[in-house]
C-alpha atoms as an extended CHARMM CRD file, in Angstrom:
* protein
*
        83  EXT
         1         1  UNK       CA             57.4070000000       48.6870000000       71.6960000000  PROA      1               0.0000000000
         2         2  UNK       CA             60.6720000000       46.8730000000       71.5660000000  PROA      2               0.0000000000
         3         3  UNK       CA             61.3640000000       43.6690000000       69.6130000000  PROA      3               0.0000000000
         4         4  UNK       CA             64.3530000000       40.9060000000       70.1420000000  PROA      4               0.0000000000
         5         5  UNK       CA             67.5820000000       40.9900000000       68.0810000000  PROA      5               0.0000000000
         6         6  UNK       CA             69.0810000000       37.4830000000       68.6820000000  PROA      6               0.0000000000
         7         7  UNK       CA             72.3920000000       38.9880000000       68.3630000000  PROA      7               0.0000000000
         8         8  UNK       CA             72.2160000000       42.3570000000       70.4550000000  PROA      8               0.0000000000
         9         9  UNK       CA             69.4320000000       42.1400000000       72.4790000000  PROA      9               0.0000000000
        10        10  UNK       CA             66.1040000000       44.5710000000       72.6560000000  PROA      10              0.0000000000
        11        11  UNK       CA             65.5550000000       46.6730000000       69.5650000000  PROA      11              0.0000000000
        12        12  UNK       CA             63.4300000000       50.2010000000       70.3620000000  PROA      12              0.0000000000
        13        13  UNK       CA             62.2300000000       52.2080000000       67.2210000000  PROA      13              0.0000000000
        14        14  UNK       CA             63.6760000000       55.2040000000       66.9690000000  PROA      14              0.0000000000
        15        15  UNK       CA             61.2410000000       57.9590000000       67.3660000000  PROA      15              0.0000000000
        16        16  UNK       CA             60.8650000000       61.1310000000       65.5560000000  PROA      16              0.0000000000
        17        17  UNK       CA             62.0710000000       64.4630000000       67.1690000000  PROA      17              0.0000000000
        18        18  UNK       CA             58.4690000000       65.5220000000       67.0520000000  PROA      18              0.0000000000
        19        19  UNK       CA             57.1770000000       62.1430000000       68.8010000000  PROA      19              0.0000000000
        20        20  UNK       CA             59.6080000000       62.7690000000       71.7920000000  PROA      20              0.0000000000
        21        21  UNK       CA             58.8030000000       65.9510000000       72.4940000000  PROA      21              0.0000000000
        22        22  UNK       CA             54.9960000000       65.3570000000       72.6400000000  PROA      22              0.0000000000
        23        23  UNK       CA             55.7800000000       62.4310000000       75.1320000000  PROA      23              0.0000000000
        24        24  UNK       CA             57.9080000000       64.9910000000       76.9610000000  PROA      24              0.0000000000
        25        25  UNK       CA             55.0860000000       67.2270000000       76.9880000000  PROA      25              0.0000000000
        26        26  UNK       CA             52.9160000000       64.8930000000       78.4660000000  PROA      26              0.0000000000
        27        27  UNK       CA             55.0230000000       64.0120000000       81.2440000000  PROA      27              0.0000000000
        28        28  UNK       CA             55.8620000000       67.8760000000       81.8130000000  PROA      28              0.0000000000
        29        29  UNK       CA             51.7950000000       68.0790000000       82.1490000000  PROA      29              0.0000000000
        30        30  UNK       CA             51.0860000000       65.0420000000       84.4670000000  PROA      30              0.0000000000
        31        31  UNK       CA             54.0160000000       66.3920000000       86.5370000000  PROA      31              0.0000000000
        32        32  UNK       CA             51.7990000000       69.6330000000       87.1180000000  PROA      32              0.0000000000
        33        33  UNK       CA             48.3800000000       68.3700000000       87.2710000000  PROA      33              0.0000000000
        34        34  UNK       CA             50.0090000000       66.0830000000       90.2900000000  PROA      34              0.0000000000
        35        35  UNK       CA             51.5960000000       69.1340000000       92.1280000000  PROA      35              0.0000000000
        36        36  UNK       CA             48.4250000000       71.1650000000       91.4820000000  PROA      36              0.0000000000
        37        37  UNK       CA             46.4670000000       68.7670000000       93.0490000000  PROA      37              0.0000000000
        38        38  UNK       CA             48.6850000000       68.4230000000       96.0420000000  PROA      38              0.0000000000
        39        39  UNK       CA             48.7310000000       72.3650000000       96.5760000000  PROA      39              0.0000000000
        40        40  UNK       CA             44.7090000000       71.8240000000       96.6010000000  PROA      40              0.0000000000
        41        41  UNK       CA             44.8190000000       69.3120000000       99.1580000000  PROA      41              0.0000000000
        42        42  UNK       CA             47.4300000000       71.5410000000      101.6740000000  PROA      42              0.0000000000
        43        43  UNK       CA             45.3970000000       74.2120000000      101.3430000000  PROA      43              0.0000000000
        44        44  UNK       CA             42.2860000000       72.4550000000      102.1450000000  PROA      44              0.0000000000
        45        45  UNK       CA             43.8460000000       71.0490000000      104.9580000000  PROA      45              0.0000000000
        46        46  UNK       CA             44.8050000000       74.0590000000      106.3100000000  PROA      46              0.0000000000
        47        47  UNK       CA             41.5160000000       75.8810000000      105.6920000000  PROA      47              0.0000000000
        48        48  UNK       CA             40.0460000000       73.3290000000      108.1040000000  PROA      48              0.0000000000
        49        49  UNK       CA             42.7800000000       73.5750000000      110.7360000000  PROA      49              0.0000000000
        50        50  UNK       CA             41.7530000000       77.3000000000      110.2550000000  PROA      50              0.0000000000
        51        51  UNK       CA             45.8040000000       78.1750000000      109.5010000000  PROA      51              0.0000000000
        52        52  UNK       CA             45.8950000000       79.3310000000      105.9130000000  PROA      52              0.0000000000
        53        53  UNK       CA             46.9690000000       82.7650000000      105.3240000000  PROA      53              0.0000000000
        54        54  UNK       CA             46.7000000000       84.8160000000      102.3300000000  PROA      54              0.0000000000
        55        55  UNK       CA             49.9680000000       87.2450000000      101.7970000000  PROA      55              0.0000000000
        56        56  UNK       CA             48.6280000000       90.2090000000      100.3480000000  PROA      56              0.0000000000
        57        57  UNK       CA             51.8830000000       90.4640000000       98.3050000000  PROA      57              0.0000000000
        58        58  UNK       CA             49.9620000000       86.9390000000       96.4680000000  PROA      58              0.0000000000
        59        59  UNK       CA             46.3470000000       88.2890000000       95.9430000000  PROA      59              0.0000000000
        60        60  UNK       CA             48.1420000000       91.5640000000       94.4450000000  PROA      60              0.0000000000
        61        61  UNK       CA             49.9730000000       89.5670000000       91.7580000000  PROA      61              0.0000000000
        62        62  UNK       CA             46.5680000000       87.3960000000       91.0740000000  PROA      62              0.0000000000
        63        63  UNK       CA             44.9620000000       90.5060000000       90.5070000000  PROA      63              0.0000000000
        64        64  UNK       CA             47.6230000000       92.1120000000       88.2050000000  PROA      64              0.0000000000
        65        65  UNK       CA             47.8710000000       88.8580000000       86.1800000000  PROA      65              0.0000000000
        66        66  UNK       CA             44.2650000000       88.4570000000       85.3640000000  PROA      66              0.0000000000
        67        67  UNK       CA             43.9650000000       91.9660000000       84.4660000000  PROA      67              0.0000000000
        68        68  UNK       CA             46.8290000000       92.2250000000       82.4580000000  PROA      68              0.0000000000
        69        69  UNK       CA             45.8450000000       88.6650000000       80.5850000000  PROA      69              0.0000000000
        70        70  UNK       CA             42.0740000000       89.7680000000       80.0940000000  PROA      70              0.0000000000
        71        71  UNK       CA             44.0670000000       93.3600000000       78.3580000000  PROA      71              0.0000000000
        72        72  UNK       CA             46.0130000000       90.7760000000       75.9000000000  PROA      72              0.0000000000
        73        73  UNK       CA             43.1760000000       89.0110000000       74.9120000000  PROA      73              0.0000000000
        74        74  UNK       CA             41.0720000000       92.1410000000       74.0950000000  PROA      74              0.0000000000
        75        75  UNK       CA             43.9820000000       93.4510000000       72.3540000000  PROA      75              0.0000000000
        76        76  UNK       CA             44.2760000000       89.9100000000       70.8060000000  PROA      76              0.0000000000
        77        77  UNK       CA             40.9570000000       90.1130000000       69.6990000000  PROA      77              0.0000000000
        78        78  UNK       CA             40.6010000000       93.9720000000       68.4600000000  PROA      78              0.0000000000
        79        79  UNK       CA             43.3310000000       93.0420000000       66.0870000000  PROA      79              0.0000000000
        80        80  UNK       CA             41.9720000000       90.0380000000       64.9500000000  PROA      80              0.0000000000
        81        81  UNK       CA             38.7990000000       92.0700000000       64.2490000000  PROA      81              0.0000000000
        82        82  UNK       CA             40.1560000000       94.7290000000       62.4000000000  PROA      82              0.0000000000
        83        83  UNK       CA             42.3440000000       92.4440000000       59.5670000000  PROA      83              0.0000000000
């Protein structure tokens, strides 16, 4: 949104602190979503060139992280249960 000033030029609202880092956000997000979605499409690609390898170093970490996230939560949730 920008409006004229006859003597300076374009005039742009300043926006809260708050505002900008939502926008921010929001790019930050689309960023990802767009990388994500090209890491899909290279590893579909390879799948059916029949050249994608798993490193077993990579399904080790996938497994430690989703254990060690579904741990928080039940801690999350035991202590949330007991106050």
């Amino acid at each position: 949104m920008k409006r004229m000033n006859q003597d300076c030029g374009p005039v742009y609202p300043i926006l809260p602190l708050e505002a900008y880092a939502h926008s921010q956000v929001a790019v930050l997000a689309k960023r990802q979503a767009e990388r994500r979605a090209q890491k899909v499409q290279r590893i579909k690609k390879q799948i059916e060139e029949g050249t994608y390898e798993v490193r077993t170093v990579d399904v080790v970490r996938g497994i430690v992280r989703s254990e060690i996230s579904w741990l928080l939560n039940r801690e999350y949730a035991h202590l949330h249960e007991v106050w």
